[in-house]
N, C-alpha and C positions, 0 to 999 in steps of 0.2 A: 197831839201825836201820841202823849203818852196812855193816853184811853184808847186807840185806835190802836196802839201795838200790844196794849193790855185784852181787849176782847177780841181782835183777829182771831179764828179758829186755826190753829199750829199744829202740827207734824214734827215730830224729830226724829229722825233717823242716824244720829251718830252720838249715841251717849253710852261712856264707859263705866257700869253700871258701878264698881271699885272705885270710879274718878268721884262719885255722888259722896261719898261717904264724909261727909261734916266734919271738923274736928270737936263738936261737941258730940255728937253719936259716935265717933273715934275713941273717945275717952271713956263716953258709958259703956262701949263692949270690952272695951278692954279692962275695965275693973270687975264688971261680970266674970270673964274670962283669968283672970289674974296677969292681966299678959303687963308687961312695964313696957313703957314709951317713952323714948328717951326727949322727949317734953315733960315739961312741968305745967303746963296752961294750954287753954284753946290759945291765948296769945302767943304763946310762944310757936305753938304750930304753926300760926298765920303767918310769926316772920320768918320763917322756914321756908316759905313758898316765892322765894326768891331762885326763878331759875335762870340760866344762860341759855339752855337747849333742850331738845329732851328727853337727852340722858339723867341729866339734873333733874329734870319732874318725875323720871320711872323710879331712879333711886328714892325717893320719897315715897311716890306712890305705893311700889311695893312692900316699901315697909307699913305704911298704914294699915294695906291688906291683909298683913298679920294677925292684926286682931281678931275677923271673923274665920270662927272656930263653927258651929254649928248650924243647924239648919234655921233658927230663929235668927244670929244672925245676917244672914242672909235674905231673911223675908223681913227683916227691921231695914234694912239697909236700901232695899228696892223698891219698900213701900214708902219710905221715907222720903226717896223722888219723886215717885210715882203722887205722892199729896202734893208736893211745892208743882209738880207738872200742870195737876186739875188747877190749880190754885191758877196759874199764869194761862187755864185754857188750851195745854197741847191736849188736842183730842187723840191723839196717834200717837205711837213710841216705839221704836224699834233700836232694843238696847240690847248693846254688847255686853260678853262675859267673858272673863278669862279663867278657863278651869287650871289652867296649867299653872297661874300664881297659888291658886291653892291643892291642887294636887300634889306638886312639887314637896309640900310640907304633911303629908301625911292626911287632908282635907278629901274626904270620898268623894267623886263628881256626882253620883246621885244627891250627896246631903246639899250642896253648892245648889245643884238646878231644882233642886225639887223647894227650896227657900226663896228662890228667887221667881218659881213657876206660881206659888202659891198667893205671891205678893199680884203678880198678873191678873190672876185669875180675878184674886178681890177687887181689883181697880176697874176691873168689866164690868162689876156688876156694884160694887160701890159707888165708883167714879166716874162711870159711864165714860171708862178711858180705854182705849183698843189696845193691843201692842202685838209685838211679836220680838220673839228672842235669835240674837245672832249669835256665836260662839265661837271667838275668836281665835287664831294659834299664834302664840308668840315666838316670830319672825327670828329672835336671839337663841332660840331652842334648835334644836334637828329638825330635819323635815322627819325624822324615823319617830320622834316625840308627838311632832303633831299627829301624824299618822294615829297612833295609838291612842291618844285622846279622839279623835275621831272615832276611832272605834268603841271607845266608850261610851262613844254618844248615841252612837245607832239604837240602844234601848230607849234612848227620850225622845227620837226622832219624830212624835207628832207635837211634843213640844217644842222645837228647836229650826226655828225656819230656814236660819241659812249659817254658811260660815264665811267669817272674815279674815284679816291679816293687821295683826298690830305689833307694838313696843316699838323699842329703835330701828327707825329705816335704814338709817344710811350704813352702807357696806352688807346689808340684807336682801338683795334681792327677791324679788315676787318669783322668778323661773325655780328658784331651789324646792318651792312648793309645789310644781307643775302635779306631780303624781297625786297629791293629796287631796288638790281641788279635783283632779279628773275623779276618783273615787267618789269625793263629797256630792259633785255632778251625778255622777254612776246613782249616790242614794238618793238624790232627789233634793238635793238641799239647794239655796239660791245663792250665789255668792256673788262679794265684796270683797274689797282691799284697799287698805289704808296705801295710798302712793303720792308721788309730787308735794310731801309736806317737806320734809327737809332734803327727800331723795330727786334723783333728777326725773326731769318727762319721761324720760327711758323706762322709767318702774312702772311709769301707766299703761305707755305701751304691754310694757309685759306682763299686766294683770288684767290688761284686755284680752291680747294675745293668746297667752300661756295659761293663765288663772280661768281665762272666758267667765269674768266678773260683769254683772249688769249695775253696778255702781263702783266710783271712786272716791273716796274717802278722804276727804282735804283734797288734792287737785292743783294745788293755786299756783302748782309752777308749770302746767301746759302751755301758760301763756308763750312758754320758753322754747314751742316748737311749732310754728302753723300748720304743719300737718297734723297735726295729733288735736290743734285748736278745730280745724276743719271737721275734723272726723269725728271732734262728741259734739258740733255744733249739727251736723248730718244727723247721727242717730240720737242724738237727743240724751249720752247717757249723762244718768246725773251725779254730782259733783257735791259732795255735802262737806260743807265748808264750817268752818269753826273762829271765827274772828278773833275773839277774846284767849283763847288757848294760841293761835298763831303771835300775837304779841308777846303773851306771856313766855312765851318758848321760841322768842328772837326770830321769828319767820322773819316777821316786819318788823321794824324799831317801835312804830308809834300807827295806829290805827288807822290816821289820815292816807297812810302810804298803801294802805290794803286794797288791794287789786280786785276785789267782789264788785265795784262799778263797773270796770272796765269788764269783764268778767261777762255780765249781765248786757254788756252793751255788746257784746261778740255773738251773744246769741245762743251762750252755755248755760245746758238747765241748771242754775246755781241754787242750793238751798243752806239755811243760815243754823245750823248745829251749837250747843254748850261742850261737847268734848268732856272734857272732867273738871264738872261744874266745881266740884268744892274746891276745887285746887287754882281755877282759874277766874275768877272773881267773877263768877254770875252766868243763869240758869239759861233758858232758849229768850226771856223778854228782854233782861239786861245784856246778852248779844246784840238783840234788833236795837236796845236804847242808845248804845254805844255807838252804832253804825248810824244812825239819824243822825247823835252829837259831832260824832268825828267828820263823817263823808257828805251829810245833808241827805242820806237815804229817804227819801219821802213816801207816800202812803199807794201811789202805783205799783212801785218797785216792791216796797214789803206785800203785798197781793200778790204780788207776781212770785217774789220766793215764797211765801204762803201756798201758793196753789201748787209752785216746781212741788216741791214736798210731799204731797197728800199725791199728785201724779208719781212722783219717783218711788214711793212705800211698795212695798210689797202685799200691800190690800187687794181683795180683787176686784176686777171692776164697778160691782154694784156697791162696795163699801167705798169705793173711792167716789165715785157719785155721790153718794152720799153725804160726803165731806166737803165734795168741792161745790155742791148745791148750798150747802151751809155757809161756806166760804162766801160764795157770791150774792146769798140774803143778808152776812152781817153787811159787807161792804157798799152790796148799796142800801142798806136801812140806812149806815151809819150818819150821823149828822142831820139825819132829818125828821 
């Protein structure tokens, strides 16, 4: 199983490019930078990542974000996933960025995306890796902050595919964003929204609804409504799910309990996500390894979230063929 979830051809669509950042690259940008972290060791960071919720993981996270100050930062930072990704065979990526943790601190949004665009580029043609960039707005901000970040972006608009919705859900609603996504629509961007991780069904609703989002972003509490089960079971929309972060940040106590079987067995296009790999103990293959250990996910099912994925991207269709003809030659060569 573990060669079969090691050569699968993989798709990620929910990885927070800030979540990547190591605490060994944490340390080297920050003595670059001069910056002090109130760690003494990669160890001691590691026992840091002890969280209850996640408020607990943004206060951490945030402050890691600290560190990257320039534009080489930020192409060290996204290249550095971008390698462990080819390494583990995602052929696709489509990673978030939050300019607003670094704009807030004086970080220009050109220096941010154009470090992070530059790391892409080379992964197309070094790593024969695809991606494409989402840009998130942080949910605990104004919708009048998001705004303006949006409009900071309309100059990198053929870098930047779509916008999404992150940080703490709960008591954030998706409707406070309604004007922002209708603009981001207006410019031609595709958008997504992180809902149903810690907030209720109701925030799905309303980022179907109001956001008119073609993806949801973790998901895993629609089970809590059959209408709303129905209705992305009907259109099919898809549901990128994060296992090992939903543990980590007390969604579910223990793995065994995570609802991506049942999920899969409703008939929801479900796909298997790392969320912020360095924070949450392992990348998109040690997700799938976890899921086999804990639940008995077997090699149907991982094809099946394998192909959700590469269908759910925002590729177009001849690069999505492309992937899922790949898909279907490893799986049936494999073993024989």
């Amino acid at each position: 199983m573990d060669a079969f979830i090691h050569g699968i051809p993989k798709a990620e669509l929910h990885i927070h490019i800030e979540g990547a950042l190591e605490p060994k690259l944490m340390f080297e940008i920050a003595e670059k930078n001069g910056c002090s972290l109130p760690f003494k060791s990669v160890a001691d960071i590691r026992r840091a990542y002890k969280f209850e919720d996640l408020q607990s993981f943004l206060d951490i996270y945030y402050q890691g974000a600290q560190v990257l100050r320039d534009e080489d930062d930020f192409y060290r930072l996204t290249w550095t996933y971008l390698q462990k990704a080819a390494e583990q065979n995602v052929r696709h990526t489509e990673l978030f960025f939050d300019p607003q943790t670094h704009t807030a601190r004086g970080i220009k949004f050109e220096t941010v995306v154009k470090g992070i665009h530059r790391a892409l580029t080379d992964a197309g043609s070094q790593l024969n890796l695809s991606s494409k960039l989402i840009m998130c707005f942080l949910r605990h901000l104004s919708a009048a902050n998001a705004m303006k970040t949006l409009e900071e972006a309309l100059a990198f608009k053929e870098w930047i595919t779509g916008v999404g919705l992150d940080s703490s859900e709960r008591g954030f609603p998706p409707e406070k964003f309604t004007s922002v996504f209708d603009l981001a629509h207006q410019e031609g961007f595709k958008a997504v929204a992180h809902a149903g991780e810690e907030g209720p069904a109701d925030y799905i609703w309303q980022a179907l609804n109001l956001l008119k989002v073609e993806r949801i972003d973790h998901g895993v509490r629609c089970v809590e409504d059959a209408a709303l089960v129905e209705y992305l079971v009907k259109m099919q929309v898809p549901l990128t799910v994060c296992p090992l972060s939903n543990i980590k940040l007390g969604v579910f106590d223990h793995l065994s309990q995570h609802n991506i079987m049942q999920m899969l067995k409703l008939g929801l296009c479900v796909t298997v996500n790392s969320d912020d790999p360095a924070y949450f103990g392992g990348y998109l293959e040690e997700n799938l390894r976890a899921l086999h250990k804990a639940l008995g996910i077997g090699s149907e099912d991982i094809y099946k979230l394998a192909r959700n994925a590469f269908r759910a991207s925002f590729l177009d269709p001849a690069q999505k063929k492309k992937y899922l003809d790949e898909l279907d030659e490893f799986v049936s060569g494999f073993g024989h």
